[in-house]
C-alpha positions as CSV (number, residue, x, y, z in Angstrom):
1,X,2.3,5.6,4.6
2,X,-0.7,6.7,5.8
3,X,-4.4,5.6,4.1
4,X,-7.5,7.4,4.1
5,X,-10.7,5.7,5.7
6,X,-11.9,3.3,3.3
7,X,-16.0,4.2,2.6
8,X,-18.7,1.7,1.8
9,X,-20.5,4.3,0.0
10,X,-20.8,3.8,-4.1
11,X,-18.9,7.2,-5.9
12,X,-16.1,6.8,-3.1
13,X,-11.9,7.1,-3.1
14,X,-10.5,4.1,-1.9
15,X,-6.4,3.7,-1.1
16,X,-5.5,7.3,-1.7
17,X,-3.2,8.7,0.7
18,X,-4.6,11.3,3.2
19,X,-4.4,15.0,1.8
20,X,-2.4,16.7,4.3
21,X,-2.0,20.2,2.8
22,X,-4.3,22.1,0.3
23,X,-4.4,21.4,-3.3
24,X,-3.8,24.8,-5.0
25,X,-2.8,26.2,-8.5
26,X,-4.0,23.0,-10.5
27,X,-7.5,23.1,-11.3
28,X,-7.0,23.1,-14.7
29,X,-4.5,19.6,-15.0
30,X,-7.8,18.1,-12.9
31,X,-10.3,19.0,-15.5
32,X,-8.8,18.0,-18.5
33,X,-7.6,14.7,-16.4
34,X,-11.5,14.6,-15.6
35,X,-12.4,15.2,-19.0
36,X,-10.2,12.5,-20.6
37,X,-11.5,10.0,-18.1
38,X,-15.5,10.5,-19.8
39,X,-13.5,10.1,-23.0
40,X,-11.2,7.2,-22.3
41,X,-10.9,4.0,-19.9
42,X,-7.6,4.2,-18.8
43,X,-5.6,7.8,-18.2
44,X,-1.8,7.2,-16.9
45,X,-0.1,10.0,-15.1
46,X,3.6,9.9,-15.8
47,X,6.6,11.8,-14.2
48,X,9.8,11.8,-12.0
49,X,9.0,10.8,-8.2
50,X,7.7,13.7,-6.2
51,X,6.3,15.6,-8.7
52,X,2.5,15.5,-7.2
53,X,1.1,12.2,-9.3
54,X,-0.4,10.6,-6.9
55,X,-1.8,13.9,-5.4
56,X,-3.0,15.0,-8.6
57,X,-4.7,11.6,-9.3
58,X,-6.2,11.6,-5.5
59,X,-7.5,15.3,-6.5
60,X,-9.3,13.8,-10.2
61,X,-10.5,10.7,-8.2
62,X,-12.5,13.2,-5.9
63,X,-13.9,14.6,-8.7
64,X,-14.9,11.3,-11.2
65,X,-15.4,9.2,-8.1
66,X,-19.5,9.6,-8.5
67,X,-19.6,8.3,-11.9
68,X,-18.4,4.9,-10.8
69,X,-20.8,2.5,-8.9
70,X,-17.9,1.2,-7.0
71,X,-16.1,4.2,-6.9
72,X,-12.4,4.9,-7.5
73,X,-9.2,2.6,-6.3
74,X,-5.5,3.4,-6.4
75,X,-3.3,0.3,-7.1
76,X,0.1,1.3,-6.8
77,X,1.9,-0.7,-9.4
78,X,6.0,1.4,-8.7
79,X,7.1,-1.6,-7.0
80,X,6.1,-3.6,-9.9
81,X,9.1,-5.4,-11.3
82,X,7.4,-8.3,-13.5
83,X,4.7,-7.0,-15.7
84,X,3.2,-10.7,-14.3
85,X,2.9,-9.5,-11.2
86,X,0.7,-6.5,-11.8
87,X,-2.8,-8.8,-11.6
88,X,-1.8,-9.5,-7.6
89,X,-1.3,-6.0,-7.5
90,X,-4.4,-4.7,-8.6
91,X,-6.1,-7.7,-6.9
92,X,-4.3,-6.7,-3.4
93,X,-5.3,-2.9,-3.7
94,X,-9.0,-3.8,-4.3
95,X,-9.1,-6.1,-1.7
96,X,-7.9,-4.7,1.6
């Protein structure tokens, strides 16, 4: 799968996928995702495989990413079998 350049820069998306298309017909699903993020610490996105989560997260990343001094990460944890195993996870997504 193919990564997006990571960026040094505070406020920036690390580990998303590259955006190959354009994002249309969900502006609203990002702002209230947006929204619940200045509410809450922890916002999961839920659904079958293929329906756009990781898109729509890359999408709401772009948009919070500024509010974070060291920006936003994607750890993808679908692989994750043993909930002991999603530290490493985490740990391998921030440190690439």
């Amino acid at each position: 799968m193919e990564r997006s350049a990571l960026a040094d820069a505070a406020g920036s998306v690390h580990g998303f996928p590259a955006a190959l298309t354009s994002f249309v017909g969900r502006a609203a699903v990002v702002d209230e995702i947006a929204g619940q993020l200045g509410q809450y610490r922890l916002v999961t996105l839920t659904g079958p495989g293929g329906a756009g989560k990781t898109r729509l997260a890359g999408e709401v990343a772009k948009r919070v990413a500024g509010r974070f001094a060291d920006g936003v990460w994607l750890a993808e944890l679908g692989a994750v079998r043993e909930p002991a195993q999603v530290a490493a996870a985490v740990a391998a997504a921030l440190d690439p």
